[in-house]
N, C-alpha and C positions, 0 to 999 in steps of 0.2 A: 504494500500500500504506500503509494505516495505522501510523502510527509511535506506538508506546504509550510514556510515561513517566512521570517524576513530575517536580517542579521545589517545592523552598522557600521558605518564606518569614516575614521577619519583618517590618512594615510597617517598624522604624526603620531600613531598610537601604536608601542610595539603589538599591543596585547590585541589590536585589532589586525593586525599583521598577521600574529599569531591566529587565529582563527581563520580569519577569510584564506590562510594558507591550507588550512585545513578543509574549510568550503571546496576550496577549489582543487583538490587532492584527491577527493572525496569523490564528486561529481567528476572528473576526468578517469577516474577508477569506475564507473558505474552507479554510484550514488543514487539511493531513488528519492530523490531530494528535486521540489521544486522552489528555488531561493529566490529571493527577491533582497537586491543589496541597496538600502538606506544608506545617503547620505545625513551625516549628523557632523556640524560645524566644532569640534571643540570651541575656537575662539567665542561663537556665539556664545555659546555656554559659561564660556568663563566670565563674559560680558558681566560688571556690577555699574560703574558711573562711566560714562564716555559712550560714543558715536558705537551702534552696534556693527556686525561685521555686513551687516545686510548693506546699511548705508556707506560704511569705510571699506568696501572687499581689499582697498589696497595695504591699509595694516593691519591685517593679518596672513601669517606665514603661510597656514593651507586650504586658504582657500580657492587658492588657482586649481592646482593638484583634482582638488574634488569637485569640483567644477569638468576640468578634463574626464574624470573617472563617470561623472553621471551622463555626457555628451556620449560619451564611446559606450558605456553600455545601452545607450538608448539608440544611435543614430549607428552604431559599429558592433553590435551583441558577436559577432564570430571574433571579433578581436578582444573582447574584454575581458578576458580572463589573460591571458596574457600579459595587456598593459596592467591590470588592476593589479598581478604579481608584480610586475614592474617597476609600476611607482612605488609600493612597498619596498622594493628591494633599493630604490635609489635614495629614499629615504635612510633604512634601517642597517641597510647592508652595507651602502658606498660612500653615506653622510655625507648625500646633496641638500641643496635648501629646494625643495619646493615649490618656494613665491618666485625662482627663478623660471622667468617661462622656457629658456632652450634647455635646461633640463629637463620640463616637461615634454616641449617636443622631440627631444629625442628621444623620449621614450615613445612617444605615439609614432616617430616615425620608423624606429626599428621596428615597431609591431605592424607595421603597414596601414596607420592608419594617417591620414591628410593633416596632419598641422594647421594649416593655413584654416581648413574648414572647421576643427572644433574650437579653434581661437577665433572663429568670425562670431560665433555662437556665444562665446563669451563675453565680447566685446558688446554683443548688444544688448547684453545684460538677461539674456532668453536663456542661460545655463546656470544665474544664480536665482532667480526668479522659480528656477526648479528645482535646485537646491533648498529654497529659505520654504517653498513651499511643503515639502516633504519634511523637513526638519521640523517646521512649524508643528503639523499633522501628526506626529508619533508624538512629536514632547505634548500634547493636549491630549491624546487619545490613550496615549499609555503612559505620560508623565516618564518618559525616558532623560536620563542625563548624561551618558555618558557611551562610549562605547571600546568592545561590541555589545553589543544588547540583541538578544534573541527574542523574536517577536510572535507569537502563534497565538491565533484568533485571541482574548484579551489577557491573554498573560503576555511578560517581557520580564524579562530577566539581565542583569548585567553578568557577566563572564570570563573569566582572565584562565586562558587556556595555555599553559608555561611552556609546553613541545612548540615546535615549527613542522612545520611539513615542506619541506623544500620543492621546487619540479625533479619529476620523476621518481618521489619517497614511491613507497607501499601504499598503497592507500587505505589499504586494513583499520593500520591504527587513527588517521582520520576519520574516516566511517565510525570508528568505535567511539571515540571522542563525542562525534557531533551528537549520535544517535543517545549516547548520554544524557549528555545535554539538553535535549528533546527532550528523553522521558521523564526527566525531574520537573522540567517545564510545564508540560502540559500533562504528567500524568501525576505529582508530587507538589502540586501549589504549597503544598500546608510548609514546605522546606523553605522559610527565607530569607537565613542565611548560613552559608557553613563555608569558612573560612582556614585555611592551618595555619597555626601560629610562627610555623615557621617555614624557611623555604628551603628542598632537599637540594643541595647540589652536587 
């Protein structure tokens, strides 16, 4: 049975890195997962006195980055798992800045996707506008703060999944992972919260 959700994301988030490596581990293994990838602004979030990121999109660090990431899943679905690894790993792995855009398009154009065209989309302000919208829409409907946050019909959960799944892992232990994560979610509400005190290395 198809297990339907949603899952978060902001690329500066190792822990959102971590997960959607696993999303995408998972689902390129066979996963019978049908996912839906939320964008969610940290900066908005972190937002207390001052210009939000809706109105400033220039001072803050990622919101070009995710901007890119919701254009190419919408207007480029066969390339987006690819770049969405991508920008994760030029973030976490090579410690690029983000707010810089040719390391954005280099990313999108290694993965063969047009530069020019999902930065015209940005430009018009039609890729933050779908951004601030969906952001809006889960933080009121599920009171989400952070991410990744797993989403299934009115539960959400926040999640910090410590493994990575690299390209070309197993995809086992991902599937094991996610599918977890599910059953507490939507089969275990009454759990909410259970945390280790400490962290095994």
């Amino acid at each position: 049975m198809t297990s339907t959700f949603a899952v978060t994301w902001d690329y500066r988030c190792p822990f959102a890195r971590n997960a959607h490596e696993h999303l995408l581990t998972g689902l390129a293994g066979g996963a019978d997962w049908q996912v839906r990838y939320l964008p969610f602004s940290l900066g908005q979030a972190h937002v207390e006195d001052g210009p939000s990121v809706w109105d400033e999109p220039g001072q803050d660090s990622g919101i070009v980055a995710l901007q890119a990431g919701v254009v190419v899943r919408d207007e480029y679905p066969q390339q987006f798992p690819a770049v969405h690894r991508a920008l994760f790993a030029a973030r976490h792995d090579e410690g690029l800045h983000l707010e810089d855009r040719s390391v954005v398009a280099r990313v999108l154009t290694d993965h063969g996707v047009p530069a020019d065209a999902v930065f015209e989309l940005i430009d018009s302000g039609a890729a933050l506008e779908q951004v601030r919208a969906e952001h809006e829409r889960f933080v009121s409907s599920h009171d989400v703060w952070g991410v990744p946050t797993f989403i299934a019909d009115d539960q959400a959960v926040f999640v910090r999944l410590m493994t990575r799944a690299p390209a070309g892992a197993d995809p086992q232990p991902s599937i094991t992972a996610v599918e977890k994560v599910l059953g507490l979610l939507t089969g275990y509400p009454d759990l909410n919260e259970y945390k280790h005190t400490t962290i095994p290395r």
